[in-house]
Wavefront OBJ file of the C-alpha trace (Angstrom):
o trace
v 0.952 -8.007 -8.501
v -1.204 -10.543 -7.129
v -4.910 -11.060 -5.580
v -5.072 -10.596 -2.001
v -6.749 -11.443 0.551
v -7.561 -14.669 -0.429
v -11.030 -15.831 1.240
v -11.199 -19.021 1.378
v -14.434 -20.928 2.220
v -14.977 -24.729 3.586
v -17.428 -27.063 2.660
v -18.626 -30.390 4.227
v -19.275 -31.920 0.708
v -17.945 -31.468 -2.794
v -21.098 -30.510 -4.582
v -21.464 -27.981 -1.600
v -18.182 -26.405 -2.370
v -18.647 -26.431 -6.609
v -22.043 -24.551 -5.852
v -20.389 -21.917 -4.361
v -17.773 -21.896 -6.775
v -20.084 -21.153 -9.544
v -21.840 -18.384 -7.441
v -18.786 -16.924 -6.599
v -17.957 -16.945 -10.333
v -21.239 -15.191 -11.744
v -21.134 -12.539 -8.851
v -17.611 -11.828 -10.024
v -18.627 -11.459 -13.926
v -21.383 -9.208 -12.730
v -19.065 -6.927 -10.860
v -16.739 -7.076 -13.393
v -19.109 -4.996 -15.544
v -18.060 -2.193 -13.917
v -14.495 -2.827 -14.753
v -13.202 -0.182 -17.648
v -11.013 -2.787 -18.700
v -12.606 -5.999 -19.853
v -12.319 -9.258 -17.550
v -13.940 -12.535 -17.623
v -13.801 -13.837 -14.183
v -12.494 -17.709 -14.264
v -13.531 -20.525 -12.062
v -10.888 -23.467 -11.641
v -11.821 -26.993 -11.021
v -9.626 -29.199 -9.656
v -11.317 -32.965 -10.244
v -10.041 -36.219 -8.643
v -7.627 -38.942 -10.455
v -9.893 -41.718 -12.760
v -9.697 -44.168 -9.587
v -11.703 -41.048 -7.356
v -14.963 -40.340 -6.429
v -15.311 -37.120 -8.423
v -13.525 -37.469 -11.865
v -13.595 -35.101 -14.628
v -16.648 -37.122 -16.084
v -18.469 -36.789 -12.797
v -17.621 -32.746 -12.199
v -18.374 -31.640 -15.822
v -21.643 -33.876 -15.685
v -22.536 -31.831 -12.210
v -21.894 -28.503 -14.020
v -24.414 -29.108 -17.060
v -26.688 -31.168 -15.043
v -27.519 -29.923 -11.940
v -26.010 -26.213 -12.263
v -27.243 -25.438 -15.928
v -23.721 -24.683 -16.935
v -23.586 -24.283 -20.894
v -21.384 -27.243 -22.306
v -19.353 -24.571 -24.412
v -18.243 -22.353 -21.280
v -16.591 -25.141 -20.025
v -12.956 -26.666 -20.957
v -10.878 -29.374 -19.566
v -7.417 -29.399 -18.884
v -5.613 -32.566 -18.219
v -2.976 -34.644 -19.706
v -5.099 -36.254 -22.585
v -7.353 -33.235 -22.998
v -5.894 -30.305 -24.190
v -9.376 -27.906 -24.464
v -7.272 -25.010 -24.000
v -5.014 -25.347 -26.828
v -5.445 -22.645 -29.678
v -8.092 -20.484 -27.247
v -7.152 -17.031 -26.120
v -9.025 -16.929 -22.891
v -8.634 -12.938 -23.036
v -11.103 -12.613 -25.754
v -13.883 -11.150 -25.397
v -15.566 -13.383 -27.986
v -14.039 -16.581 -25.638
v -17.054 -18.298 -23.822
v -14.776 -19.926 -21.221
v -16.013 -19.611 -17.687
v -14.785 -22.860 -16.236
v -11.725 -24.915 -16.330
v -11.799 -28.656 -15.256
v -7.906 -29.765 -14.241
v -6.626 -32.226 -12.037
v -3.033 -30.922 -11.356
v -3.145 -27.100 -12.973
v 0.769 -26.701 -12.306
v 1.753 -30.021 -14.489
v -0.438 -29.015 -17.274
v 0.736 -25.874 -17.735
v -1.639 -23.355 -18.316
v -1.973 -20.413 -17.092
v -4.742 -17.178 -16.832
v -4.883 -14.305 -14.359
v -8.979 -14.298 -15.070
v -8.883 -17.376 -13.043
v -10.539 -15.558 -9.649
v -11.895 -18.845 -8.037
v -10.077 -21.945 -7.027
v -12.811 -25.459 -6.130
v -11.102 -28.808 -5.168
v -13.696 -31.523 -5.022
v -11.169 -33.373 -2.823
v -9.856 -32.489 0.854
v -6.658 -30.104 0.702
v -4.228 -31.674 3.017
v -1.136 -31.201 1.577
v 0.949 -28.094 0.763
v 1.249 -29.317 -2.925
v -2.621 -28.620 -3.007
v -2.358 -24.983 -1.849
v 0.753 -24.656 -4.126
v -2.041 -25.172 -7.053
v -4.505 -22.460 -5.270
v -1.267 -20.151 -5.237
v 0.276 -20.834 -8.572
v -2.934 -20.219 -10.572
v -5.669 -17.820 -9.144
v -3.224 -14.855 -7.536
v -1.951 -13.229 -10.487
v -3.529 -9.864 -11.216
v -5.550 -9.202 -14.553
v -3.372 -6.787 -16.276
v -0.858 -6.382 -13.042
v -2.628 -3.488 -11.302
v -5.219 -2.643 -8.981
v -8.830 -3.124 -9.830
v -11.274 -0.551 -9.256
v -13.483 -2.603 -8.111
v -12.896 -4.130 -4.607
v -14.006 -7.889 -4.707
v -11.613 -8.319 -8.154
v -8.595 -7.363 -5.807
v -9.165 -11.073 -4.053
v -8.930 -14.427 -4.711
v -11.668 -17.164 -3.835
v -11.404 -20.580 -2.892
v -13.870 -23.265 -2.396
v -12.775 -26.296 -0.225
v -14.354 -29.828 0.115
v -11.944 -29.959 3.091
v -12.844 -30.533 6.988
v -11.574 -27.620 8.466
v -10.480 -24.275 7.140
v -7.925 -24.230 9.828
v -5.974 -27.180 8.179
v -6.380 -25.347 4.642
v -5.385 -21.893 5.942
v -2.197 -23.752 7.466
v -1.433 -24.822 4.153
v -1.663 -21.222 2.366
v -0.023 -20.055 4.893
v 3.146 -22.005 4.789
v 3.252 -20.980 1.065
v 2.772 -17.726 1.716
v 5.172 -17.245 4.276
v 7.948 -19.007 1.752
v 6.784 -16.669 -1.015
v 8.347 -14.109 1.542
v 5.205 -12.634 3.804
v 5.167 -11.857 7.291
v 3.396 -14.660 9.323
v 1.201 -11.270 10.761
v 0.526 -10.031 7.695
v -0.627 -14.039 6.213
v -3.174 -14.159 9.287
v -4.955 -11.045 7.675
v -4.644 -12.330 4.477
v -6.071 -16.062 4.305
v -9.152 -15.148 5.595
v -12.318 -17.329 5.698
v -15.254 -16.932 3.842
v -18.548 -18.741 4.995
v -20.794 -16.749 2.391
v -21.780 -14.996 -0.527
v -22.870 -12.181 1.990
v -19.922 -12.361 3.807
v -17.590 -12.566 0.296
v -18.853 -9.549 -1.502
v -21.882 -8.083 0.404
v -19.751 -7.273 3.422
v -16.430 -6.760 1.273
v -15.239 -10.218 2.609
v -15.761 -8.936 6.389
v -15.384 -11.986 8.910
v -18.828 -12.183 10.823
v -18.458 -15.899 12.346
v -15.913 -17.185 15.195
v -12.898 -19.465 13.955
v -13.181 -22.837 14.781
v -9.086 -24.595 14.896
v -9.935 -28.628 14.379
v -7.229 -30.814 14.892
v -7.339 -34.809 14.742
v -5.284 -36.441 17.976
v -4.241 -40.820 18.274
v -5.915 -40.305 21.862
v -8.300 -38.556 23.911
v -6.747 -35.512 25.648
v -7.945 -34.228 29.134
v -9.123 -30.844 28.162
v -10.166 -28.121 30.890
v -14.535 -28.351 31.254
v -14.193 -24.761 30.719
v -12.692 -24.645 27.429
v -14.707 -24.284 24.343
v -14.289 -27.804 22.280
v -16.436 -30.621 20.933
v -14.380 -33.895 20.647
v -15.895 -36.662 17.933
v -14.394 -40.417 17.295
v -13.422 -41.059 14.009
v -14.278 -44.395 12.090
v -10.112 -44.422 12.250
v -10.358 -44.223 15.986
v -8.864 -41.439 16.515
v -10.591 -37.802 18.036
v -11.486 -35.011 16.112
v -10.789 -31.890 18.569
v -13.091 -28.623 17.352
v -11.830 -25.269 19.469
v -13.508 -22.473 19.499
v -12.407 -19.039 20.127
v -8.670 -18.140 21.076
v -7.000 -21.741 22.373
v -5.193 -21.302 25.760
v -1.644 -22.167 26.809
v -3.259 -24.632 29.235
v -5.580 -26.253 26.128
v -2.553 -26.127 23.858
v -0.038 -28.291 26.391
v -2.901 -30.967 26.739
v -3.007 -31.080 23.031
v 0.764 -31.667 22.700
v 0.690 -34.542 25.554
v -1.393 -37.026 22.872
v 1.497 -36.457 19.992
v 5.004 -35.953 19.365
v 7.970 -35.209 16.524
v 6.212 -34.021 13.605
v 2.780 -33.974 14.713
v 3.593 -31.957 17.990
v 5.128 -29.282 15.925
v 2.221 -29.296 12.808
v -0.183 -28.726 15.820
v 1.863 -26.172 17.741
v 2.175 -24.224 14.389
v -1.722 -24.844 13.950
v -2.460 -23.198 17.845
v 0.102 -20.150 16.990
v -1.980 -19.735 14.002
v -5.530 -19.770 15.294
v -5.078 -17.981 17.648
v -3.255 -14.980 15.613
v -6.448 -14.919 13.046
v -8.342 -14.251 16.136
v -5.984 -11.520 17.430
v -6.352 -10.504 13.892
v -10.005 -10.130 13.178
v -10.180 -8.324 16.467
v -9.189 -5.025 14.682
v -12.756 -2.793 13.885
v -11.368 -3.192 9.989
v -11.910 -6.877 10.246
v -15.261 -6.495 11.693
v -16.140 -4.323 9.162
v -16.683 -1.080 11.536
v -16.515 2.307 9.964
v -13.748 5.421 10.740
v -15.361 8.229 10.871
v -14.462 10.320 7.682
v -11.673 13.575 8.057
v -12.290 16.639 6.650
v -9.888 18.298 4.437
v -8.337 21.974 4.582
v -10.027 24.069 1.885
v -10.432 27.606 0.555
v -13.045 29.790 -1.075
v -12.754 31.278 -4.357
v -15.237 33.073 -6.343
v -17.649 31.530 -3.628
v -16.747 28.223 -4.370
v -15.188 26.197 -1.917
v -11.375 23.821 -3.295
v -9.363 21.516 -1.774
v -6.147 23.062 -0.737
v -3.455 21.492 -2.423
v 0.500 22.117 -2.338
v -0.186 23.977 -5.723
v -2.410 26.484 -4.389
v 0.045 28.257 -2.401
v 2.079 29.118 -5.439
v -0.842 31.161 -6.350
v -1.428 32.635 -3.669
v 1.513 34.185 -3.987
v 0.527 37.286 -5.469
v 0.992 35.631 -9.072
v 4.171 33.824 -8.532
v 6.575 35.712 -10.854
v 10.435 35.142 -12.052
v 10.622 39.074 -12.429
v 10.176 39.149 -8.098
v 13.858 37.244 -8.350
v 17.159 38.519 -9.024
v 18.790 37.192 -11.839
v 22.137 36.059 -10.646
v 23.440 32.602 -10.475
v 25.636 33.792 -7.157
v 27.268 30.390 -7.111
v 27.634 29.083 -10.834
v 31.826 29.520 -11.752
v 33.221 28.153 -14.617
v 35.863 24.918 -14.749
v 37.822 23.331 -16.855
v 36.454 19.207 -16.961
v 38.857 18.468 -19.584
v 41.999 16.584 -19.333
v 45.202 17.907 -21.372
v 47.825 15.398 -22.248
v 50.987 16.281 -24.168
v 51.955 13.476 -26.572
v 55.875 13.685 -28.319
v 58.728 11.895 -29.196
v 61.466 11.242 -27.333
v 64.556 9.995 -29.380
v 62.390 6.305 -31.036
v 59.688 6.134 -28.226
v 56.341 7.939 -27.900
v 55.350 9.029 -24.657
v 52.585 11.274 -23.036
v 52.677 13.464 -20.154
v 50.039 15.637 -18.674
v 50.407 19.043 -20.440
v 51.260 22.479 -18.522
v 49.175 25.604 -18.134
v 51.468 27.323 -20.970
v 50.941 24.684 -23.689
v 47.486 24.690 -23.585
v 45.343 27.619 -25.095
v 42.063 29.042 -22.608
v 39.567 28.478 -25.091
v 36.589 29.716 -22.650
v 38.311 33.511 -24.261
v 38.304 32.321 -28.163
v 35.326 34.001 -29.667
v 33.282 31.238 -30.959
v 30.822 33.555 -33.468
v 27.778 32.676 -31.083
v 26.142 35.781 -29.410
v 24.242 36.142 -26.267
v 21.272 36.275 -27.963
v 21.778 32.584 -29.702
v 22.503 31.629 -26.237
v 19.624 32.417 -24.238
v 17.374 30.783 -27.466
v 18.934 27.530 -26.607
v 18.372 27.928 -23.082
v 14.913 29.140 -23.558
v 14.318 25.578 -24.996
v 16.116 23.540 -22.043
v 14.894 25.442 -19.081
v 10.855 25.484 -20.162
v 8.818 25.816 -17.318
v 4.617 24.935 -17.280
v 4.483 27.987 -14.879
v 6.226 30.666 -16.571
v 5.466 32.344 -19.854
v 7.598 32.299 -22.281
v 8.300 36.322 -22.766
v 9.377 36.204 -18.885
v 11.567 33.209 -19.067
v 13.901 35.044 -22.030
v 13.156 38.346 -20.012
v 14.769 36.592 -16.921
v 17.450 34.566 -19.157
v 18.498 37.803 -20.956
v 19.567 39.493 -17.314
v 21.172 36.559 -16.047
v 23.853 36.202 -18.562
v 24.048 39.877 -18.885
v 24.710 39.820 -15.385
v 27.057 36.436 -15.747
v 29.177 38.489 -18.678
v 28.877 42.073 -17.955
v 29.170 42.182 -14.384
v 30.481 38.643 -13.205
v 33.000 39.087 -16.273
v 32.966 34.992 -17.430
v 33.192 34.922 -20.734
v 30.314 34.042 -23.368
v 32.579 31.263 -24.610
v 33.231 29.782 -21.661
v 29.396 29.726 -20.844
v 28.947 28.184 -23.957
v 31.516 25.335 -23.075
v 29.212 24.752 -20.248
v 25.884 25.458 -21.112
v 24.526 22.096 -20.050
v 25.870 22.587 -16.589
v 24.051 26.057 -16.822
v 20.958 25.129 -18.212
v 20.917 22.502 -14.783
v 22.005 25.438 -12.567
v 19.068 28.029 -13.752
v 16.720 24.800 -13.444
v 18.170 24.756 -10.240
v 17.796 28.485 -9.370
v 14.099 28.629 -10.650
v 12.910 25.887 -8.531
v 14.799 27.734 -5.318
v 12.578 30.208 -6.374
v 9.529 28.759 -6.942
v 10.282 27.277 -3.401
v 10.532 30.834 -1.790
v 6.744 31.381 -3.717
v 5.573 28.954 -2.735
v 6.359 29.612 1.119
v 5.677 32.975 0.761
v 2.203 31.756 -0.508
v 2.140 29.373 2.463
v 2.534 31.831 5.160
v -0.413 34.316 3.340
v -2.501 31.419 2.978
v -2.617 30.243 6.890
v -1.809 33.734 8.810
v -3.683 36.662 6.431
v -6.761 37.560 6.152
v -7.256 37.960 2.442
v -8.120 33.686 2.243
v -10.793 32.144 3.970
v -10.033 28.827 4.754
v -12.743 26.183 5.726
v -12.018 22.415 7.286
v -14.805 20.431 5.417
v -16.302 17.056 5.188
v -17.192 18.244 1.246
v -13.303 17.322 0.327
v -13.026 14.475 3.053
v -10.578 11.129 3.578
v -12.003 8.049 4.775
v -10.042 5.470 6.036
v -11.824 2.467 4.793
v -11.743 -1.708 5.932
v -10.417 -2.973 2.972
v -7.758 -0.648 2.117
v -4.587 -0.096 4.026
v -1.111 -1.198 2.248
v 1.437 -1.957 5.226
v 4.614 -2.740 4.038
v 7.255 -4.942 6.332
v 8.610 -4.263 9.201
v 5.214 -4.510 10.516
v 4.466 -4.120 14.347
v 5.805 -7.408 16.485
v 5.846 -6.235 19.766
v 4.568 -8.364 22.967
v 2.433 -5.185 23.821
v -1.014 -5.691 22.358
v -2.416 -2.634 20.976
v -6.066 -2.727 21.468
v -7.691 0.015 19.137
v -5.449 -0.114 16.092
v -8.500 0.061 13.202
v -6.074 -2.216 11.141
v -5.138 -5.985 12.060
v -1.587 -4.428 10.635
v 0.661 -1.866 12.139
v 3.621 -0.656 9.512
v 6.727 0.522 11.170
v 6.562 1.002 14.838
v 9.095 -0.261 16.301
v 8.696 -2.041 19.842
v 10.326 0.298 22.396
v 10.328 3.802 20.320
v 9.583 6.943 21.040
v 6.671 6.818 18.382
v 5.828 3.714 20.243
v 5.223 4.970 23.587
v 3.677 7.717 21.521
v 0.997 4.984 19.904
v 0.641 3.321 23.785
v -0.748 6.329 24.744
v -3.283 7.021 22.185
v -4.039 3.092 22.270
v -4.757 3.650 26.644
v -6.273 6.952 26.703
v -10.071 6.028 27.732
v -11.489 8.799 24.871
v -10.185 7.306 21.890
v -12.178 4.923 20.384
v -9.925 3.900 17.694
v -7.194 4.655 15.696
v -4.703 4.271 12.536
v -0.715 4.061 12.074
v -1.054 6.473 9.172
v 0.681 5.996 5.836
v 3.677 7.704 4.133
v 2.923 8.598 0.795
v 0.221 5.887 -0.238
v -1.716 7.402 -2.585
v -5.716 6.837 -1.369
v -4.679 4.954 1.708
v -3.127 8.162 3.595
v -4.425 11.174 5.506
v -2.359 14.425 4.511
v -2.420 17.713 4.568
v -0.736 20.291 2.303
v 2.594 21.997 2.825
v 4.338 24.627 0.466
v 6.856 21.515 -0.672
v 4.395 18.865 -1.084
v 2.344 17.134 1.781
v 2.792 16.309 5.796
v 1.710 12.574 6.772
v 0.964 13.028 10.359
v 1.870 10.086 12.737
v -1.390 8.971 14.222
v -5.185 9.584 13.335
v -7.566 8.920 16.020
v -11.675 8.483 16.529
v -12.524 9.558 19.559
v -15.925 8.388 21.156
v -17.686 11.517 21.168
v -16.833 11.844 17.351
v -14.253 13.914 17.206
v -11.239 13.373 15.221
v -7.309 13.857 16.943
v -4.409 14.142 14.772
v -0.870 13.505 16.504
v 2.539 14.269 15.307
v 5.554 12.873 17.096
v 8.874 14.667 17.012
v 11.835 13.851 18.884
v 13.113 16.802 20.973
v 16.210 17.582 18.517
v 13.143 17.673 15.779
v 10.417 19.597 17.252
v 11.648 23.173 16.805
v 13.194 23.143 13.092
v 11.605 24.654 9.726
v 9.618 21.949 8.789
v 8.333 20.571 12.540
v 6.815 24.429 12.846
v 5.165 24.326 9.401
v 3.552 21.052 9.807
v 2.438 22.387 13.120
v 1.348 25.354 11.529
v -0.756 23.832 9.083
v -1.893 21.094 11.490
v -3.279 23.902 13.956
v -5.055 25.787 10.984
v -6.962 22.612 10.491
v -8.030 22.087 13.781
v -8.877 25.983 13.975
v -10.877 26.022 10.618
v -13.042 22.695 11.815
v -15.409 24.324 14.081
v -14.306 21.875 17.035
v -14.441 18.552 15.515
v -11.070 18.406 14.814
v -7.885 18.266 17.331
v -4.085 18.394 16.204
v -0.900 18.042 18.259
v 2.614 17.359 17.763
v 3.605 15.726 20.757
v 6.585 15.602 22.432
v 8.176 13.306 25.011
v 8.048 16.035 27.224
v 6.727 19.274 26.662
v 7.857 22.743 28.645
v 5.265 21.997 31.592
v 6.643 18.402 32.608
v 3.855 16.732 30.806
v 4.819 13.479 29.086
v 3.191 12.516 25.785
v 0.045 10.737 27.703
v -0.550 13.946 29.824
v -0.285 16.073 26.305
v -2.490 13.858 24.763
v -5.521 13.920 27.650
v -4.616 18.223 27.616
v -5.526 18.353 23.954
v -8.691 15.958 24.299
v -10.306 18.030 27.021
v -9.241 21.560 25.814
v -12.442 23.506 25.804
l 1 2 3 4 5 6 7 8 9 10 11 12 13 14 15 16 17 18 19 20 21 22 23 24 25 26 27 28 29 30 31 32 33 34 35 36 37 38 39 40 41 42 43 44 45 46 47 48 49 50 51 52 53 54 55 56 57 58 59 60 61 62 63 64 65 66 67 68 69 70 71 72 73 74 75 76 77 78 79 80 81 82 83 84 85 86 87 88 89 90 91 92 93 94 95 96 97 98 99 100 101 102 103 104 105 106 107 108 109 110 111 112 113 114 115 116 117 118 119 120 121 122 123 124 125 126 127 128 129 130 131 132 133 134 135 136 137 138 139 140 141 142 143 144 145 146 147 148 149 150 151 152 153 154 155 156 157 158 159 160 161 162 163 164 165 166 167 168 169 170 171 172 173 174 175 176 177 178 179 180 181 182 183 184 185 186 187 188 189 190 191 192 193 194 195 196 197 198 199 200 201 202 203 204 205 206 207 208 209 210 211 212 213 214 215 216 217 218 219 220 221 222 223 224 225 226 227 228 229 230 231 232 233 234 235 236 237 238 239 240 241 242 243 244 245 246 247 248 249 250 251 252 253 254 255 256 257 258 259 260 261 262 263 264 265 266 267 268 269 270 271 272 273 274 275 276 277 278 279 280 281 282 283 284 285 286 287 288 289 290 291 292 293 294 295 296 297 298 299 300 301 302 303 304 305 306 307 308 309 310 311 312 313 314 315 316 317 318 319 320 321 322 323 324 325 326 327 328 329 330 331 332 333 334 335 336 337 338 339 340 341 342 343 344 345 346 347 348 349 350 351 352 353 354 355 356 357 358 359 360 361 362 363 364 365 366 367 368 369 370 371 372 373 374 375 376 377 378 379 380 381 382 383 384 385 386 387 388 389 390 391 392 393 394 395 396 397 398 399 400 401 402 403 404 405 406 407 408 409 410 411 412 413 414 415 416 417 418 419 420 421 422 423 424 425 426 427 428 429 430 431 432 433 434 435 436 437 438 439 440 441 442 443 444 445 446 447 448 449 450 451 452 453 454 455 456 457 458 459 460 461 462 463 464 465 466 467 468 469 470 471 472 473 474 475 476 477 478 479 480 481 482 483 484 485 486 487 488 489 490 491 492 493 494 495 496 497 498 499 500 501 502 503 504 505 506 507 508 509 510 511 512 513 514 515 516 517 518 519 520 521 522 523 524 525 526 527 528 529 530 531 532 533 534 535 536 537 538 539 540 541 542 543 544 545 546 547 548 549 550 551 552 553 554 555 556 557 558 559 560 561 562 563 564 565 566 567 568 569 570 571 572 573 574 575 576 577 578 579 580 581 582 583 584 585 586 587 588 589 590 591 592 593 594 595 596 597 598 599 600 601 602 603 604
């Protein structure tokens, strides 16, 4: 597991960019307090060569000097000094806060405290981000903090442009295996402390793409740029905002071969961050919290959970089932061979029904009783007490021996395979409780049920864990809440389904929902664990819409008409501020998924 997004943060001069590094670092030990596990946030310097500017000499002089760093919370990591030899930097006792290296990789330590990543010297080159990447990504104890800002990473730049530094990570991203989308919302830039933990990292500022060019290109008047000579002579191009094709082919006429293509991948780039941090998540804008389906008991309100329909069920109870195992049979697994002698030679031949005894009818001195012990012990359930598990054990292989006539033997033989079959049969039932529960829970009386914001889900900016295939399409969805859209693929029913939530004037935003992503989903409860509806959507007036797709062959089986069912108790139980619909492509009237859509929205 690794930190991500990483927010990295330009600087005009060195002792700029180690500032922030060491602010960055002492926010991160303070939120780190919070942590239940302990973690000493690390900041990694990355000092110039003896024949630079800013040595290791200089840098660790700048830390004690000017930043009041304590001498003995620093180390240094380079070829001749080995500080870090003989330390366990996961000690709590360990003073370490900074590491001075020049090339981290060739040195060969390594540290997932290390949180924050300064070079005092401009990041040009891909081996530069490789030392960013290789040493401030891994994950303190490889799982998610509970704390937000200890899920990133942080990196300080003495570099001209962030858009030449992003291009960088991004490259070594994209060969770590990550989707070129997906990169755009992860190398994010960072031109604060506000903006890096105040905001949760939230991009506030315009992106500026600044590319250096041998000549001076003939750029529209009405394009966004400043253009500065360099003492080399050659132009320093600063674009603000997205870059048009029209900019972008100007650019390209002042270069070619390897240059044309570095700035043609730069453009692409830019101009994807900005379609990124157009989604409301980016910007930091809220979705309005769902409420949850809930009951009352003993005048207290719960959430309603998958659980709570078994018990609703009139005490869910083995003794409401027969006890019959209608399909169980027994047979024979074992193979029979015949081995004799045939004049000098052994041979061996599979052996006949009349040379081989039926043992399933030897009596084997084990009674029923000894038999349903055992069982008692391999077919435990949390939910049923013990008396009614033997009760219910006792009757089935009565039934099995007395009235199905197999003999105990021969359920001995098998008794793992029938210990898996009444596992088997109890779960069937517990199924058939459970929707029994389901069905009193939503249509009687005897339950209230409530929709409320007590028990609610909030989609939040920072927290929504696409997986690949992500969303490619040329259409441009302009509400998503999420820079990232998992699994929609261009040209789908689902997808026209999404187009028509994304175009319908009422809906202010709205999220691709998750399958099955722990916090990071909206669900609601079924009698066999949870429904993930399709879509969520904001609307403007504040309401909340809910849309399931189904595909005609889907819409009017079992489990399409109890997620509808419980879909349209929630919107039922909210008082009007919820809406739910599982859409079709075209419903009994004509209507097509827009026109369903727009009917739901403006039902009275």
């Amino acid at each position: 597991m690794i930190k991500l997004p990483i927010m990295l943060t330009e600087h005009n001069d060195w002792q700029a960019a180690v500032r922030d590094a060491v602010l960055t670092g002492k926010k991160l030990n303070e939120e780190a307090r919070k942590e239940t596990d302990y973690i000493r946030p690390i900041v990694l310097f990355q000092a110039e060569a003896k024949n630079g500017a800013v040595t290791v000499e200089v840098l660790k002089a700048h830390l004690i000097h000017e930043l009041a760093i304590a001498e003995q919370e620093i180390a240094v990591a380079t070829g001749n000094q080995r500080e870090l030899e003989g330390i366990d930097l996961f000690s709590p006792s360990c003073p370490i806060k900074y590491i001075i290296t020049m090339e981290a990789l060739k040195e060969g330590w390594d540290c997932s405290f290390a949180y924050v990543f300064c070079s005092v010297k401009d990041v040009r080159s891909s081996k530069d981000a490789e030392q960013l990447l290789g040493r401030v990504l891994r994950m303190p104890f490889a799982k998610t903090r509970q704390v937000e800002a200890l899920n990133r990473a942080y990196a300080h730049l003495a570099s001209p442009s962030f858009s030449q530094a992003a291009q960088m990570l991004k490259d070594k991203l994209i060969d770590m295996g990550f989707e070129t989308m997906e990169v755009a919302a992860l190398v994010q830039p960072g031109s604060n402390q506000d903006d890096l933990f105040g905001r949760q990292g939230i991009i506030t500022s315009e992106l500026v793409l600044v590319v250096e060019l041998p000549s001076y290109p003939d750029l529209p008047h009405d394009a966004a740029y400043k253009i500065t000579e360099t003492e080399a002579k050659t132009y320093k191009v600063e674009l603000t905002g997205t870059v048009p094709e029209q900019v972008t082919q100007q650019l390209l006429k002042t270069v070619s071969g390897v240059a044309k293509k570095q700035i043609e991948s730069q453009v692409e780039f830019h101009n994807l961050q900005i379609q990124v941090n157009k989604a409301p998540a980016m910007r930091g804008e809220p979705f309005s919290p769902l409420p949850q389906l809930c009951y009352v008991q003993d005048d207290l309100l719960e959430l309603l959970e998958p659980e709570s329909f078994l018990y609703r069920s009139d005490n869910w109870s083995l003794h409401d089932y027969p006890a019959e195992l209608a399909q169980f049979a027994l047979s024979e697994t074992g193979k029979n061979f015949e081995v004799d002698i045939d004049g000098k030679k052994v041979f061996y031949k599979a052996a006949g029904e009349t040379g081989v005894y039926n043992l399933d009818w030897v009596d084997s001195g084990i009674t029923e009783t000894d038999l349903v012990r055992w069982l008692d012990k391999q077919v435990k359930q949390p939910d049923v007490p013990q008396a009614s598990l033997i009760a219910f054990l006792s009757q089935l292989i009565g039934n099995l021996t007395q009235v199905r006539c197999i003999p105990l033997t021969g359920l001995l033989r098998s008794k793992f395979v029938l210990a898996r079959t009444i596992n088997g049969q109890i779960s069937k039932y517990r199924e058939l409780a459970a929707d029994k529960g389901f069905q009193l829970t939503l249509f009687g009386d005897s339950i209230p049920l409530k929709t409320s914001f007590e028990f609610a889900y909030e989609f939040k900016p920072e927290n929504y864990p696409a997986r690949p295939p992500y969303y490619e399409g040329r259409f441009k969805f302009a509400k998503h809440y999420y820079p990232l859209i998992e699994d929609l693929k261009d040209g789908g029913e689902e997808f026209a389904c999404a187009q028509a939530i994304d175009a319908n004037p009422q809906v202010k935003q709205w999220v691709r929902n998750l399958v099955n992503r722990e916090q990071a989903s909206f669900r609601l409860p079924l009698a066999k664990g949870y429904f993930y509806p399709d879509f969520v959507a904001e609307l403007n007036d504040g309401r909340l819409l809910v849309v399931e797709y189904k595909g005609d062959m889907l819409a009017t089986n079992d489990d399409s008409r109890e997620k509808n069912a419980v879909g349209e108790c929630w919107a039922n139980k909210s008082e009007g501020k919820c809406l739910f619909i599982m859409a079709v492509a075209e419903d009994s009237n004509g209507r097509n998924v827009f026109q369903q859509i727009e009917q739901v929205i403006n039902r009275l």
